[in-house]
C-alpha positions as CSV (number, residue, x, y, z in Angstrom):
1,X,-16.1,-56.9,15.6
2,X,-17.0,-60.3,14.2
3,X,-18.3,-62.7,16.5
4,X,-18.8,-66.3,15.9
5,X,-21.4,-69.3,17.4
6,X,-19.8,-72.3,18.2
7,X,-22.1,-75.3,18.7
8,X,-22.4,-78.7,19.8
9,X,-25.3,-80.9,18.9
10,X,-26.5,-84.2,19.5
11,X,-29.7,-84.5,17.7
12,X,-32.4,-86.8,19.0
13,X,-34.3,-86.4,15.5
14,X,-31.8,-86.0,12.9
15,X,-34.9,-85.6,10.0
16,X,-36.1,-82.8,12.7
17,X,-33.1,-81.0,13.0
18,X,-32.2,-80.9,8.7
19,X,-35.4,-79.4,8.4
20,X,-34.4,-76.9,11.1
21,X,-31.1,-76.3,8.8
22,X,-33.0,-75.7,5.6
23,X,-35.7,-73.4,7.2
24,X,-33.6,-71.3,9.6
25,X,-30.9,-70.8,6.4
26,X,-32.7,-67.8,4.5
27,X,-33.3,-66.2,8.7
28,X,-29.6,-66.4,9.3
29,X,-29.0,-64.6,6.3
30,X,-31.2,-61.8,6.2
31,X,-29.3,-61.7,9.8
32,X,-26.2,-61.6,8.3
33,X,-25.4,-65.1,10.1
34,X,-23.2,-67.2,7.7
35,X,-22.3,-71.0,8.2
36,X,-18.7,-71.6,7.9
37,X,-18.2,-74.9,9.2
38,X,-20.3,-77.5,9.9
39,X,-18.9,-80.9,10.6
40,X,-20.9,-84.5,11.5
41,X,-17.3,-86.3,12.6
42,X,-15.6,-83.9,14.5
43,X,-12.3,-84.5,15.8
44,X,-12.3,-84.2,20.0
45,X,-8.7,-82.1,20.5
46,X,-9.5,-82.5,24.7
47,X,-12.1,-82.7,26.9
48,X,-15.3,-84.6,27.2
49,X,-17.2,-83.5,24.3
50,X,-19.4,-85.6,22.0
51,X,-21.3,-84.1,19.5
52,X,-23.0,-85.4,16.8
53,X,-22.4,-82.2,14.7
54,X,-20.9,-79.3,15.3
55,X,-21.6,-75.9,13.9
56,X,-19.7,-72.4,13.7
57,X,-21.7,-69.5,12.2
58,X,-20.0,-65.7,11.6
59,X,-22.0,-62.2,12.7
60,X,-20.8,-59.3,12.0
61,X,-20.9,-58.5,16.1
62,X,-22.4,-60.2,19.2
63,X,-25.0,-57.4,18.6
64,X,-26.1,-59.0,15.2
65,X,-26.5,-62.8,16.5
66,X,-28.4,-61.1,19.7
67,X,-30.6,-59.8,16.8
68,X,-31.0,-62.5,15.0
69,X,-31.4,-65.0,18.3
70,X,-34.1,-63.0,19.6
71,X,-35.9,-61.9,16.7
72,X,-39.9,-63.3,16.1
73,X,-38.7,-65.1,12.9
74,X,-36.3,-67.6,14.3
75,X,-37.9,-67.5,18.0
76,X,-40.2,-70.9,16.7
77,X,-37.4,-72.2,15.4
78,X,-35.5,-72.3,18.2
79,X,-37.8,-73.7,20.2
80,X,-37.9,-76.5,17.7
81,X,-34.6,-77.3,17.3
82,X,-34.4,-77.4,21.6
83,X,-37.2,-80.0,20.6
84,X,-35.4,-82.1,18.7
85,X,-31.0,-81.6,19.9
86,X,-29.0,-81.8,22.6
87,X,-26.5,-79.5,22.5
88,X,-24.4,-76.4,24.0
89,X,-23.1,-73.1,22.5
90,X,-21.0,-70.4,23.0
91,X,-20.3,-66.7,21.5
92,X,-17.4,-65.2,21.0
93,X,-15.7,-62.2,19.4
94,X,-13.1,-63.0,16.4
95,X,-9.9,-60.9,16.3
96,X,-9.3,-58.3,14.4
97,X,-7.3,-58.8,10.8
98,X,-3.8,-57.8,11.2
Protein backbone atom coordinates (compact mmCIF):
# COMPACT_ATOMS: atom_id res chain seq x y z
CA UNK A 1 0.00 0.00 0.00
CA UNK A 2 1.13 3.55 -0.84
CA UNK A 3 2.29 5.60 1.85
CA UNK A 4 2.98 9.23 1.69
CA UNK A 5 5.47 11.83 3.80
CA UNK A 6 3.93 14.82 4.75
CA UNK A 7 6.35 17.68 5.81
CA UNK A 8 6.58 20.90 7.31
CA UNK A 9 9.65 23.03 6.90
CA UNK A 10 10.95 26.16 8.07
CA UNK A 11 14.32 26.57 6.61
CA UNK A 12 16.94 28.55 8.47
CA UNK A 13 19.22 28.37 5.16
CA UNK A 14 16.96 28.40 2.26
CA UNK A 15 20.34 28.15 -0.28
CA UNK A 16 21.15 25.07 2.16
CA UNK A 17 18.02 23.43 1.90
CA UNK A 18 17.56 23.77 -2.38
CA UNK A 19 20.77 22.20 -2.60
CA UNK A 20 19.45 19.48 -0.26
CA UNK A 21 16.38 19.32 -2.97
CA UNK A 22 18.53 18.92 -5.95
CA UNK A 23 21.00 16.36 -4.42
CA UNK A 24 18.54 14.09 -2.52
CA UNK A 25 16.16 14.05 -5.92
CA UNK A 26 18.11 11.23 -7.98
CA UNK A 27 18.13 9.18 -3.93
CA UNK A 28 14.41 9.45 -3.76
CA UNK A 29 14.08 8.00 -6.96
CA UNK A 30 16.22 5.15 -7.11
CA UNK A 31 13.90 4.74 -3.79
CA UNK A 32 10.95 4.94 -5.56
CA UNK A 33 10.13 8.27 -3.50
CA UNK A 34 8.28 10.74 -5.92
CA UNK A 35 7.44 14.54 -5.09
CA UNK A 36 3.98 15.34 -5.67
CA UNK A 37 3.47 18.45 -4.05
CA UNK A 38 5.55 20.85 -2.79
CA UNK A 39 4.18 24.20 -1.90
CA UNK A 40 6.26 27.62 -0.41
CA UNK A 41 2.59 29.45 0.47
CA UNK A 42 0.61 26.95 1.95
CA UNK A 43 -2.74 27.58 3.01
CA UNK A 44 -3.20 26.84 7.08
CA UNK A 45 -6.98 24.91 6.96
CA UNK A 46 -6.58 24.77 11.29
CA UNK A 47 -4.28 24.59 13.67
CA UNK A 48 -0.99 26.27 14.53
CA UNK A 49 1.10 25.39 11.71
CA UNK A 50 3.65 27.67 9.96
CA UNK A 51 5.77 26.38 7.51
CA UNK A 52 7.74 27.88 5.15
CA UNK A 53 7.31 24.94 2.66
CA UNK A 54 5.59 22.06 2.72
CA UNK A 55 6.32 18.79 1.04
CA UNK A 56 4.35 15.48 0.30
CA UNK A 57 6.37 12.67 -1.29
CA UNK A 58 4.58 9.05 -2.53
CA UNK A 59 6.39 5.35 -1.63
CA UNK A 60 5.08 2.56 -2.74
CA UNK A 61 4.73 1.36 1.24
CA UNK A 62 6.00 2.59 4.63
CA UNK A 63 8.53 -0.23 3.98
CA UNK A 64 10.02 1.62 0.95
CA UNK A 65 10.41 5.31 2.64
CA UNK A 66 11.96 3.14 5.80
CA UNK A 67 14.40 2.05 3.00
CA UNK A 68 15.11 4.93 1.59
CA UNK A 69 15.18 7.06 5.18
CA UNK A 70 17.72 4.72 6.48
CA UNK A 71 19.71 3.94 3.70
CA UNK A 72 23.77 5.15 3.72
CA UNK A 73 23.01 7.38 0.63
CA UNK A 74 20.63 9.81 2.04
CA UNK A 75 21.82 9.24 5.85
CA UNK A 76 24.33 12.61 5.16
CA UNK A 77 21.72 14.20 3.71
CA UNK A 78 19.55 14.10 6.30
CA UNK A 79 21.72 15.16 8.68
CA UNK A 80 22.16 18.14 6.53
CA UNK A 81 18.99 19.17 5.90
CA UNK A 82 18.26 18.86 10.15
CA UNK A 83 21.30 21.35 9.74
CA UNK A 84 19.81 23.80 7.90
CA UNK A 85 15.29 23.34 8.61
CA UNK A 86 13.02 23.33 11.13
CA UNK A 87 10.44 21.20 10.51
CA UNK A 88 8.09 18.02 11.42
CA UNK A 89 6.85 14.96 9.43
CA UNK A 90 4.62 12.42 9.36
CA UNK A 91 3.89 8.90 7.41
CA UNK A 92 1.04 7.62 6.48
CA UNK A 93 -0.60 4.93 4.35
CA UNK A 94 -2.88 6.09 1.26
CA UNK A 95 -6.13 4.25 0.57
CA UNK A 96 -6.55 1.82 -1.64
CA UNK A 97 -8.19 2.83 -5.35
CA UNK A 98 -11.77 1.96 -5.47
Amino acid sequence: MAAYISIDMTPTDPEAIAHYEQNVGPILAQYGGQVIARDETPILAEGNRKPALAVIIRFDSKDAFRAFYDSSEYKPWREFRMAHAQESAIVIEGLDAA
